[in-house]
Structure formats: structure tokens, C-alpha cells
C-alpha positions as CSV (number, residue, x, y, z in Angstrom):
1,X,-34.3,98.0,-7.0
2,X,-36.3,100.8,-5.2
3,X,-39.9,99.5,-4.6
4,X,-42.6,102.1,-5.2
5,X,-44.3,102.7,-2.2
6,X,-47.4,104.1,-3.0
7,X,-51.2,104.5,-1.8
8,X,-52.2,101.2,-3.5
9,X,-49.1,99.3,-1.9
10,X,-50.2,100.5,1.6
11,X,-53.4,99.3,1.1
12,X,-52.7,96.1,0.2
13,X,-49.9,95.4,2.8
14,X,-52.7,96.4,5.1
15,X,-55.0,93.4,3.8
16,X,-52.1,90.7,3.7
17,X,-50.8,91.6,7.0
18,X,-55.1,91.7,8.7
19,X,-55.3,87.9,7.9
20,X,-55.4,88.2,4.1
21,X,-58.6,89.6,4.4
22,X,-58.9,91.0,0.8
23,X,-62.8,91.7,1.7
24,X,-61.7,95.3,3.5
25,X,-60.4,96.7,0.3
26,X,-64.1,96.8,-0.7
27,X,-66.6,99.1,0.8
28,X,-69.0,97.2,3.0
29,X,-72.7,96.0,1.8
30,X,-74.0,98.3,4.4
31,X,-71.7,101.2,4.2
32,X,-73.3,105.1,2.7
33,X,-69.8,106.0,0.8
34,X,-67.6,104.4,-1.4
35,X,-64.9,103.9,0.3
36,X,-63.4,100.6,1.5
37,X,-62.4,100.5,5.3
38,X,-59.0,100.3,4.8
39,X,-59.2,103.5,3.0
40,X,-61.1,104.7,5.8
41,X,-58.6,103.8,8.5
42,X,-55.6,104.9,6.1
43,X,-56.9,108.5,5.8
44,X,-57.6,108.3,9.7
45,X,-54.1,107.6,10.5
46,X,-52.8,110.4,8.4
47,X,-55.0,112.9,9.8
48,X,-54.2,111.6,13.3
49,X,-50.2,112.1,12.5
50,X,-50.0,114.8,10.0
51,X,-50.4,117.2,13.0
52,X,-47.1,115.9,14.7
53,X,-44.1,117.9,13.1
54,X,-41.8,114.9,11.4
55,X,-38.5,115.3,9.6
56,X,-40.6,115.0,6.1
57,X,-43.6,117.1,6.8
58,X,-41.8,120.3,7.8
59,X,-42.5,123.7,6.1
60,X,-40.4,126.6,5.6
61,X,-40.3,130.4,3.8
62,X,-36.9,132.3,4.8
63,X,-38.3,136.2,5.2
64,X,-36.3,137.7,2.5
65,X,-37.2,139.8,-1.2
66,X,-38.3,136.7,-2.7
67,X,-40.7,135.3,-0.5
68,X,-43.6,133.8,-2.0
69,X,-45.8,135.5,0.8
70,X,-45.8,139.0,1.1
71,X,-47.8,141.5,3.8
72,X,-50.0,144.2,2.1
73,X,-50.0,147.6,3.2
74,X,-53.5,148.2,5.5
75,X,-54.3,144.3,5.4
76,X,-55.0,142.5,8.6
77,X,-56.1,139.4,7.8
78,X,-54.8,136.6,5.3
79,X,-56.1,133.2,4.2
80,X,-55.4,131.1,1.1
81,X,-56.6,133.4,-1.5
82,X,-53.6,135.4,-0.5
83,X,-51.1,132.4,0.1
84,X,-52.2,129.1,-0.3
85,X,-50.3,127.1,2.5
86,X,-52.5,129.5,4.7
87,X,-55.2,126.6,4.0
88,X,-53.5,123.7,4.5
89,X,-50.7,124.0,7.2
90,X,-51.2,121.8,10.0
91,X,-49.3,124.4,12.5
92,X,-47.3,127.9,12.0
93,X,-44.4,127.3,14.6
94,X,-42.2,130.8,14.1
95,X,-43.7,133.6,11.3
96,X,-40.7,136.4,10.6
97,X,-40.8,139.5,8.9
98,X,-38.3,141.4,7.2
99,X,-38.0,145.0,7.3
100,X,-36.2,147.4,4.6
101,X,-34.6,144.5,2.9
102,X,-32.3,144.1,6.2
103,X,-33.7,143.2,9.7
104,X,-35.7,140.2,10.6
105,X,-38.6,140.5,12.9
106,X,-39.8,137.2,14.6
107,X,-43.6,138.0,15.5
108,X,-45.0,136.8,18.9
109,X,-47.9,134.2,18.6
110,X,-51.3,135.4,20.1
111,X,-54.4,134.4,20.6
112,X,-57.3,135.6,18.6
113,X,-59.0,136.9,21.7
114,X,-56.1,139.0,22.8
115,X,-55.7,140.6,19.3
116,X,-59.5,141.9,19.4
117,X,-58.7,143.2,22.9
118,X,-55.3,145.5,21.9
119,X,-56.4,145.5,18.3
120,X,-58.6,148.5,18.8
121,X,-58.3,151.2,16.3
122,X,-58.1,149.3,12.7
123,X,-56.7,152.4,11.1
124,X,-53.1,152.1,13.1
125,X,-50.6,151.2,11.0
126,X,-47.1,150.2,11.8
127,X,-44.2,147.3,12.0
128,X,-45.9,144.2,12.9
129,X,-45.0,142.8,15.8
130,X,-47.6,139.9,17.3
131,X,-50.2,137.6,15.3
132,X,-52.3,134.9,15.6
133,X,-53.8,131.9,13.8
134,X,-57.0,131.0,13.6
135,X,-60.4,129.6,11.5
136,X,-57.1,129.3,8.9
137,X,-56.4,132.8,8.9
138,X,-53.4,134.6,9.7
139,X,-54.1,138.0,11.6
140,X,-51.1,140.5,11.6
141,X,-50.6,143.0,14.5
142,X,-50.1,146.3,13.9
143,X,-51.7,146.2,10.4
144,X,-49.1,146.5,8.0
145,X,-48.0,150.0,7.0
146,X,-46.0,148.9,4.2
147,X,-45.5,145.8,2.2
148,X,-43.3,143.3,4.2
149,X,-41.9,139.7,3.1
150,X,-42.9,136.6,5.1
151,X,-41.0,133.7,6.5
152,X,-42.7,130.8,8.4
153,X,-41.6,127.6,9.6
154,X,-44.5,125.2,10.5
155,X,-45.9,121.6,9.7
156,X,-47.5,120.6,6.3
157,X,-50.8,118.8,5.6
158,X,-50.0,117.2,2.2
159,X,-52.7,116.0,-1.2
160,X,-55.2,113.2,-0.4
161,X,-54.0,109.8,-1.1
162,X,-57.0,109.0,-3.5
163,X,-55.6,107.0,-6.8
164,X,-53.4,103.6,-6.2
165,X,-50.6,105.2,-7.9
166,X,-50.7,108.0,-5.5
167,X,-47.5,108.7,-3.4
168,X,-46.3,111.5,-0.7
169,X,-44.2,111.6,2.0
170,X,-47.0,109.3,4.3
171,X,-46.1,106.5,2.4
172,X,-42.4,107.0,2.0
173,X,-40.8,107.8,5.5
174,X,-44.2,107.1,7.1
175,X,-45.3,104.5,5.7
176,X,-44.9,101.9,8.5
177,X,-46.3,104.3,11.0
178,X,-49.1,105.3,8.9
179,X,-50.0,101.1,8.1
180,X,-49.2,100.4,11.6
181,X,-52.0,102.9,12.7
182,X,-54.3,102.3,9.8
183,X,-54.2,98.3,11.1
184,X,-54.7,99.2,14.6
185,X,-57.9,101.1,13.4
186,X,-59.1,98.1,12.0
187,X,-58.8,96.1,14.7
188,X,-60.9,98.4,17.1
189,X,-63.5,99.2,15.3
190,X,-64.1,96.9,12.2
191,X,-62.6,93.3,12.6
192,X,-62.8,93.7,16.4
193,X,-59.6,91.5,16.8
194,X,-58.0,92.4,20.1
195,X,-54.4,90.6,19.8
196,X,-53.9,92.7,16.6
197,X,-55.2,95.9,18.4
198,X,-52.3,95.1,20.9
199,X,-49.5,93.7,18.8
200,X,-50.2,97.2,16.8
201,X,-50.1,99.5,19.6
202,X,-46.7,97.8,20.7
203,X,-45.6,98.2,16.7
204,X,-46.5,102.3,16.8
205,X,-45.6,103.2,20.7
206,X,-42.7,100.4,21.3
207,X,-42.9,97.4,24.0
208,X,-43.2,98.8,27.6
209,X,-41.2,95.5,28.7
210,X,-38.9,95.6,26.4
211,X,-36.8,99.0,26.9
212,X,-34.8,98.8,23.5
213,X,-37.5,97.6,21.2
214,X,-38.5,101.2,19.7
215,X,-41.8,101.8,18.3
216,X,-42.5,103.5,14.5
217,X,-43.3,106.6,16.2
218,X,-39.9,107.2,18.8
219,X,-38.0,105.6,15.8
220,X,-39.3,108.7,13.6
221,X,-39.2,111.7,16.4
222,X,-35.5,110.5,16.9
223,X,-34.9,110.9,13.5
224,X,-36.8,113.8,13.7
225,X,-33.9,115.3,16.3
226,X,-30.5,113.9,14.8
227,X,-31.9,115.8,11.6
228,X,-32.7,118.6,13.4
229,X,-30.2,118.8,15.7
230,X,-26.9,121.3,15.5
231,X,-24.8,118.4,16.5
232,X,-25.7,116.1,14.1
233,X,-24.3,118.6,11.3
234,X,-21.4,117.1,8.9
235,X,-18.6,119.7,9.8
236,X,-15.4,119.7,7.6
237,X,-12.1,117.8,9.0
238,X,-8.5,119.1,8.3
239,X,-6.0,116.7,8.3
């Protein structure tokens, strides 16, 4: 049978495998919040990862009539009130356009700085061609003279973990990176406990002097590749 692997398993694999120290699942006597440090260190590891583009935390729009995102006719900017992954996404790697229901457009990335230098007559209007991404909003260049669907590809921040029961993809296919990290945490910078610290780092980053023993993190980006990969695709066989 499955097992459930969810926020309140993490946490306690975390205190069985720190010595059994049931103590860090409760916030410390001294601390201002209410959070225990293993909750601390959890959410630390996933905001250290969630950056890194993984098989699971991928994100993708295809550019066609029913896209979810759409550009407005004479709108420059968009943020989450206009689509709400705007807020969250943890990078934009490719954003495509389609034009009269046919051709798609990818747009070049920019910087903000070089949109406010070419950018300089806000009543232009025409096919978009460059943008850029920053203080979480999208800015589109030319503005938009008519309505155009979106597509982007990019890397996904997902919910808190708050509740025990809670689940996502950090404690499916990364759960062992994300407790691996979260421990490692711990051991730096709240039970000061160096052959843990090291033991940990060998776990996530692999053993430099042993070639073959793969950390969490090269056994997911390798994953990461065969999935993505062209030649990792089933093709059919004709016998």
C-alpha cells in the first residue's frame, strides 16, 4: 500500500532521523512565532529549491484560443489580478503569442531597464515582440494593439505546507531532497551537530569520493532530463 507522504510525515521523519529529538517539533521557549524549527527549516528548504526547474514543478500555457491568459488591447503591464500564476511563478522561461488564431510568436526576454529605454511613446501599438519580468509583473513590448492569447513555460511556486495533512509535489517527488535539506538546516543553525551537517550535504550533493554514489539533487535533475529529453520518448515498434 501507497504511504501518504504528506507535511506531517516529513516532519516527523525529520525528528526520528535528528536523534529522535521530538523537542524540535515544538516551537522553542525563546522563540517570537509559533512555529517549531523543523517547520522553520522545512519551509526554508522549499524556498531554497522551488526556484530550480524539477520534472514536478514545471508550468505550462500552449498560446492558442483557449488560453487562460490573454493580452488586452492598449495594456502594458500584467500582474495577478490579471492572471494569477503572474504572482506566484518562480521563473517565466519562454512566453509565446499567438497571432490571428495561426502564427506563434516567441517574445524575447528583456530587462526592465531596457524596456523604459525603447519603450518611449506609450501610445504605439503593435505585435508584441520583447517583454520582461519584474516586481512580479509582466511588461509586454509593443503594447498590445489587439487582444492576443498567451503561452508560457516556466517553474511553479506551489501552496504553503501549513496543516499535517497537507501534501504537494515537495513532499512526493521531493520529499527526500526537501528532508535532506530541511535536516541539514538543523544541524547548522539549531542543534549545531557537525557530522549531521556533513552526512547531509553528502545525502543532497552526492559523495565527492565516491563517483557513483548520486546525491537527491543529481538523482532529480537526471530525472529531470530523461523526462525531458526527445530521446527518452516511447516511439511505436513495427514488427
Amino acid at each position: 500500500m501507497a504511504i501518504n507522504r504528506n507535511y506531517g510525515l516529513l516532519k516527523k521523519q525529520i525528528a526520528d532521523e535528528c536523534s529522535d529529538d521530538q523537542a524540535l517539533l515544538q516551537p522553542l521557549s525563546d522563540a517570537s512565532g509559533l512555529s517549531s524549527p523543523i517547520d522553520n527549516a522545512v519551509q526554508s528548504a522549499i524556498a531554497l529549491w522551488e526556484r530550480e526547474p524539477f520534472y514536478f514543478n514545471g508550468f505550462r500555457i500552449e498560446p492558442d484560443a483557449g488560453s487562460p491568459f490573454q493580452l488586452v488591447a492598449g495594456q502594458e503591464f500584467y500582474g495577478a489580478a490579471d492572471y494569477p500564476p503572474l504572482g506566484t511563478l518562480a521563473c517565466i522561461k519562454t512566453i509565446r503569442i499567438l497571432q490571428g488564431g495561426q502564427n506563434r510568436f516567441t517574445l524575447k526576454e528583456r530587462t526592465n531597464d531596457y524596456l523604459d529605454n525603447i519603450a518611449v511613446n506609450d501610445a504605439w501599438r503593435g505585435l508584441p515582440t520583447d517583454y520582461s519580468y519584474f516586481a512580479l509583473q509582466l511588461r509586454i513590448y509593443p503594447i498590445p494593439d489587439v487582444a492576443y492569447p498567451v503561452g508560457i513555460v516556466g517553474t511553479q511556486r506551489f501552496a504553503d505546507l501549513v496543516e499535517d495533512s497537507d501534501s504537494n509535489a515537495w513532499t512526493a517527488d521531493g520529499f527526500d531532497l526537501i528532508k535532506s535539506q530541511a535536516k541539514l538546516i538543523l544541524a547548522r543553525e539549531v542543534i549545531h551537530d557537525a557530522g549531521l551537517e556533513t552526512a547531509m550535504e553528502k545525502a543532497i550533493y552526492g559523495d565527492p569520493m565516491i563517483p557513483r554514489a548520486r546525491g537527491y539533487l543529481r538523482a532529480l535533475k537526471d530525472e529531470t532530463t530523461r523526462r525531458n529529453s526527445s530521446r527518452s520518448r516511447i516511439r511505436p515498434t513495427y514488427f
